[in-house]
C-alpha positions as CSV (number, residue, x, y, z in Angstrom):
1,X,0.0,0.0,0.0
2,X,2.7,2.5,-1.4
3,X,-0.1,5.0,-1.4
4,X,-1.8,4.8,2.1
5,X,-3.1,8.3,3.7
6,X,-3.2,10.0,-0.1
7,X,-6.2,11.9,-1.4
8,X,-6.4,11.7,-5.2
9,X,-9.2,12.9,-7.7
10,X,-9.9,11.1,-11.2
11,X,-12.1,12.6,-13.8
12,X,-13.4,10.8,-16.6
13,X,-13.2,7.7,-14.5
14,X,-16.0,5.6,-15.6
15,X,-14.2,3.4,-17.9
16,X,-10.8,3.4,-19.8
17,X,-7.4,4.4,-18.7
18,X,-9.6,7.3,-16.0
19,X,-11.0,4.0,-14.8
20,X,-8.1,1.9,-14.3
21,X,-6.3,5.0,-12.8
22,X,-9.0,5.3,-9.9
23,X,-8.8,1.3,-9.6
24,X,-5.0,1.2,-9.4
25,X,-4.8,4.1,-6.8
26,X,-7.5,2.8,-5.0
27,X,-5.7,-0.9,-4.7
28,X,-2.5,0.7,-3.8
29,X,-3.7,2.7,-0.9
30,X,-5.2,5.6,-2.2
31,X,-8.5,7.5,-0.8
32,X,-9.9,8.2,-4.4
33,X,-12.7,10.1,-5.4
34,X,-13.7,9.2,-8.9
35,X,-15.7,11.5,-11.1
36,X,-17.3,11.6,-15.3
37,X,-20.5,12.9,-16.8
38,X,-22.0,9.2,-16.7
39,X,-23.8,9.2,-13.4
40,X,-23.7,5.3,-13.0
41,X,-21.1,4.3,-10.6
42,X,-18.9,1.5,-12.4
43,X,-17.6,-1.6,-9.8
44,X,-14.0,-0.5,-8.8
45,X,-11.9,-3.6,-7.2
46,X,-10.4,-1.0,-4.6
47,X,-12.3,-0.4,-1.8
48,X,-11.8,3.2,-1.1
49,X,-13.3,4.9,-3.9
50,X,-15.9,7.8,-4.1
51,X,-17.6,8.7,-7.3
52,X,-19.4,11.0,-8.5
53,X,-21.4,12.5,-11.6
54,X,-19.9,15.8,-12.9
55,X,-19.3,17.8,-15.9
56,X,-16.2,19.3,-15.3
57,X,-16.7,22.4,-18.2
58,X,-19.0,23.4,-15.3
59,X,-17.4,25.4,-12.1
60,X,-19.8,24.7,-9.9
61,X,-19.2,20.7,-10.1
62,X,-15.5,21.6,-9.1
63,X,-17.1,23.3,-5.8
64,X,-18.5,20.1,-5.3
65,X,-15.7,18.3,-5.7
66,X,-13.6,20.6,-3.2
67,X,-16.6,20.4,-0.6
68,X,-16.7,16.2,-0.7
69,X,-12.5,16.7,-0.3
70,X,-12.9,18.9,3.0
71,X,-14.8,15.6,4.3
72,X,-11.4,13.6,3.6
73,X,-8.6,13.2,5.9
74,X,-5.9,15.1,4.4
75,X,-5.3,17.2,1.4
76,X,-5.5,16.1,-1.9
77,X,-2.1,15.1,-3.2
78,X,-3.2,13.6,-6.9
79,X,-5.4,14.9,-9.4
80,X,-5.5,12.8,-12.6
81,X,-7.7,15.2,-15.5
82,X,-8.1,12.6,-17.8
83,X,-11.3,12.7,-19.8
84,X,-12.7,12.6,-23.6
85,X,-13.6,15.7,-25.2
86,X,-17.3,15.0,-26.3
87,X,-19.1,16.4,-29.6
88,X,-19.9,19.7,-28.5
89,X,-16.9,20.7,-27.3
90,X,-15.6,19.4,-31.2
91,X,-18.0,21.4,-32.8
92,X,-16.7,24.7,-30.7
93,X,-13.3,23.8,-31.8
94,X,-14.5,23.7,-35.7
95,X,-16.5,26.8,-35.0
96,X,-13.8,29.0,-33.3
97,X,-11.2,27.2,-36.0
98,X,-14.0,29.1,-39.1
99,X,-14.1,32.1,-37.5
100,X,-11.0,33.0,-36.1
101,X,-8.3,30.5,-38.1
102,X,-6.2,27.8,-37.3
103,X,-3.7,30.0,-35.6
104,X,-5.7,30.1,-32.6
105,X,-6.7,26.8,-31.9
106,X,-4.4,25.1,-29.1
């Protein structure tokens, strides 16, 4: 348990590599809370995970996250911001790339 007493925080952990991130720091230790936009909480092997539904383009999910972090032990010490960018947020990239250029798209 090379992670025992850690706080860490997973977005798009409902399946894929977010997933097997919250599992692995879950099974090493880790007090994890897991978070993505699909409300239904997947079945993580490690015992000590949280999850939660959240968008994170939206602030006020992130207040929720902080406030469910003041209840842990600790600070947080990892934050893993994996997720996949979904349709709309392609369709404001190939909006902003027609109307301003190529040049300012990241």
């Amino acid at each position: 348990m090379r992670l025992k007493d850690k706080v860490a925080v997973v977005t798009g952990a409902h399946r894929g590599i977010g997933f097997a991130i919250a599992d692995a720091l879950a099974r090493e230790g880790a007090s994890v809370l897991a978070a993505d936009i699909i409300a239904k909480r997947p079945e993580f092997v490690g015992n000590s995970v949280d999850y939660m539904a959240m968008d994170v383009s939206l602030p006020s999910h992130w207040d929720d996250v902080e406030a469910r972090l003041r209840r842990k032990p600790g600070c947080l010490d990892i934050l893993v911001h994996r997720f996949q960018s979904s349709n709309h947020i392609k369709r404001r990239c190939r909006v902003y790339r027609t109307k301003y250029g190529r040049q300012g798209v990241g």
